[in-house]
C-alpha positions in Angstrom: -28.3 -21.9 11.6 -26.3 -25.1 10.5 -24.3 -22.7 8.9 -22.5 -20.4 10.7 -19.3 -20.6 11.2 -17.6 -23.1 13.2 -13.8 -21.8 13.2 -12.2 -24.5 15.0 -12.9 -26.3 11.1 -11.4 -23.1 9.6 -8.2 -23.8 7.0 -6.5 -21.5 4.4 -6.3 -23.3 1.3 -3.3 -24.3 0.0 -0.9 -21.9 -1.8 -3.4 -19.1 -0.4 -0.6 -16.7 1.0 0.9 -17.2 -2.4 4.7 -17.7 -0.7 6.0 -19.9 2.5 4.9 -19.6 5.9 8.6 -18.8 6.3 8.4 -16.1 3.5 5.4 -14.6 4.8 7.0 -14.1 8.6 10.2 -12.6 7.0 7.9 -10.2 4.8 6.1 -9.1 8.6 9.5 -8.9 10.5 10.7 -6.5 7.4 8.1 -4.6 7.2 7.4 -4.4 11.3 10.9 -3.1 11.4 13.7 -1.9 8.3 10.5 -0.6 6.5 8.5 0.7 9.3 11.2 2.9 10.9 13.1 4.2 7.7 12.7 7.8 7.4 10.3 9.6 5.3 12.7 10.3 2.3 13.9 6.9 1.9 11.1 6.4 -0.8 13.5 4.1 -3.0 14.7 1.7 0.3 11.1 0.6 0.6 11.1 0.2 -3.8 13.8 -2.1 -2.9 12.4 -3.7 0.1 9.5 -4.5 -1.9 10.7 -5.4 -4.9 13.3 -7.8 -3.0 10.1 -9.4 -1.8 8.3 -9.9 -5.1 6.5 -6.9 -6.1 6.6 -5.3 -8.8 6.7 -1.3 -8.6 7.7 1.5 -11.0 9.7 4.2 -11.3 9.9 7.1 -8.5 6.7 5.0 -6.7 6.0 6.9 -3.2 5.1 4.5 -0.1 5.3 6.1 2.9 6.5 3.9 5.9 3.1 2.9 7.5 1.8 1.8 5.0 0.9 -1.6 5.9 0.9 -4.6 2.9 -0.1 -7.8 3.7 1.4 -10.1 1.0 4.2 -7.9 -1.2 4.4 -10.7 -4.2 0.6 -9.9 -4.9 1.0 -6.0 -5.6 2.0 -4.2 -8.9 2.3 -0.6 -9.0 2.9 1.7 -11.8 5.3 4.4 -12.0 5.1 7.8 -10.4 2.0 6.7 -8.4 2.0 7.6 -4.7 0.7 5.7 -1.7 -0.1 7.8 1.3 0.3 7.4 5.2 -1.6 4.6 6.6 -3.1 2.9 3.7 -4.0 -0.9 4.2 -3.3 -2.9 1.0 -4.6 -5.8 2.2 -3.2 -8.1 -0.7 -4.9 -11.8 -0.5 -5.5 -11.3 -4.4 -3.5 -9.6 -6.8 -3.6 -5.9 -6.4 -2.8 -3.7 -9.6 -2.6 0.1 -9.0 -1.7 2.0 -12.8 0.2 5.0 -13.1 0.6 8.3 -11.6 -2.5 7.2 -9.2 -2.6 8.6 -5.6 -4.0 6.8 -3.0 -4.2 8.9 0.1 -4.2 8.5 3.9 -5.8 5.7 5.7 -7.5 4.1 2.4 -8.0 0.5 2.9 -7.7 -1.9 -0.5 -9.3 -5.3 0.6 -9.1 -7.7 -1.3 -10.5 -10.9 0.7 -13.3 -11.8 3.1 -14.9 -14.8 4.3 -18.2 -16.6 3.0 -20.2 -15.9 6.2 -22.7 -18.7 5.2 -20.0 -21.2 5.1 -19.8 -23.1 8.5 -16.0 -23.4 7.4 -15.9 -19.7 7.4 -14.2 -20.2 3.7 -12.1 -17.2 2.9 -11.5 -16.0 -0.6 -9.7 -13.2 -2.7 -10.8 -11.6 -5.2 -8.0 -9.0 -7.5 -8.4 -5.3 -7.6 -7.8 -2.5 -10.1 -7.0 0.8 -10.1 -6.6 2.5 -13.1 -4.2 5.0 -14.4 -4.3 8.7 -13.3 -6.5 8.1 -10.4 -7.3 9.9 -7.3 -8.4 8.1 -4.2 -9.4 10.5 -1.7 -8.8 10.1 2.4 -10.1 7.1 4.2 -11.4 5.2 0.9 -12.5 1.6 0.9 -12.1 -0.4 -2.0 -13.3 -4.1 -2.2 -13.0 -7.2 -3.5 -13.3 -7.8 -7.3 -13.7 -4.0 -8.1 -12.1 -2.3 -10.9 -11.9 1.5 -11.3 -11.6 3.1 -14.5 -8.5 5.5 -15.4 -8.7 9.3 -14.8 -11.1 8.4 -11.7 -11.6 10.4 -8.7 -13.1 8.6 -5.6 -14.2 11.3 -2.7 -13.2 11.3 0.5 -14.6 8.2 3.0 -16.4 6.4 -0.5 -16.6 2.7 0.2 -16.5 0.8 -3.4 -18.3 -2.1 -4.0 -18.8 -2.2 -7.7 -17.0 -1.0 -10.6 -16.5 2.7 -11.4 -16.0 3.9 -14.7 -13.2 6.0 -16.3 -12.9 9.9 -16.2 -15.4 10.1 -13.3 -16.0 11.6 -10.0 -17.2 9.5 -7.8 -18.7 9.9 -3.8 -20.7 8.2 -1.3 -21.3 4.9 0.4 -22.2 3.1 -2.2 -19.8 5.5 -4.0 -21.6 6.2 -7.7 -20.2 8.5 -10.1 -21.6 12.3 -9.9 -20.1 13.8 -13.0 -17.8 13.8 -15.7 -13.6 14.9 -14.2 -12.8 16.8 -17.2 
């Protein structure tokens, strides 16, 4: 049991946010507010928002206004991809989402954790994927150091912990693949 956690030791590492502590408040204050509370339509204010703030996102990209992004700089987002109401990307690591992919309502990309045998409690990050011409049904959880192959449908409520491959349909908790999309 020497090694549980012991948080009162806990420290992020340095250059872990990936931006100041100053940079990182501003991003929160933004996005708490101007982003938050723009209308529905104003799809291109929060392109600029987060592009003003280092990400990089493509042409006619949809992000509603709660969606909630922890650390803009770390996201990339191809064009005509959509990102639905109440998704978490929960960017410690570099987040890369391909083109026309839809990820819908209350998904949660994560990105980091801690090492729970570490009496530091050590966090880490870990980048994701997401492929082009995916589908990420309601309430899907994606995790740290997973990739997901193009043309990829995950079900609705799939947690991901490994891989998927391309041009599947994939479901459950572990979510597998079930059969071919096409």
């Amino acid at each position: 049991m020497d090694k549980i956690q012991n948080l009162k030791s806990y420290r992020n590492p340095k250059g872990f946010r990936g931006k100041s502590k100053i940079t990182v408040q501003l991003w929160w204050i933004v996005q708490a507010t101007v982003f938050r509370w723009s209308p529905q339509v104003m799809y291109g204010w929060r392109r600029f928002l987060l592009r003003a703030f280092g990400a990089k996102i493509g042409k006619n990209v949809i992000i509603r206004p709660s969606v909630q992004i922890t650390y803009p700089w770390k996201i990339s987002i191809g064009d005509y991809s959509w990102v639905g109401d109440e998704v978490v990307l929960y960017s410690l690591g570099d987040i890369e989402i391909g083109s026309d992919t839809v990820i819908s309502q209350r998904s949660y990309v994560c990105t980091g954790s801690h090492h729970y045998n570490s009496e530091n409690f050590d966090i880490y990050s870990k980048k994701i994927t997401i492929g082009n011409k995916c589908w990420l049904a309601t309430d899907v959880y994606i995790a740290p150091n997973v990739s997901i192959g193009d043309f990829t449908v995950v079900g609705a409520r799939s947690s991901v912990f490994k891989d998927l491959p391309a041009n599947k349909v994939c479901k459950g908790n572990p979510a597998k693949p079930f059969k071919d999309r096409s």
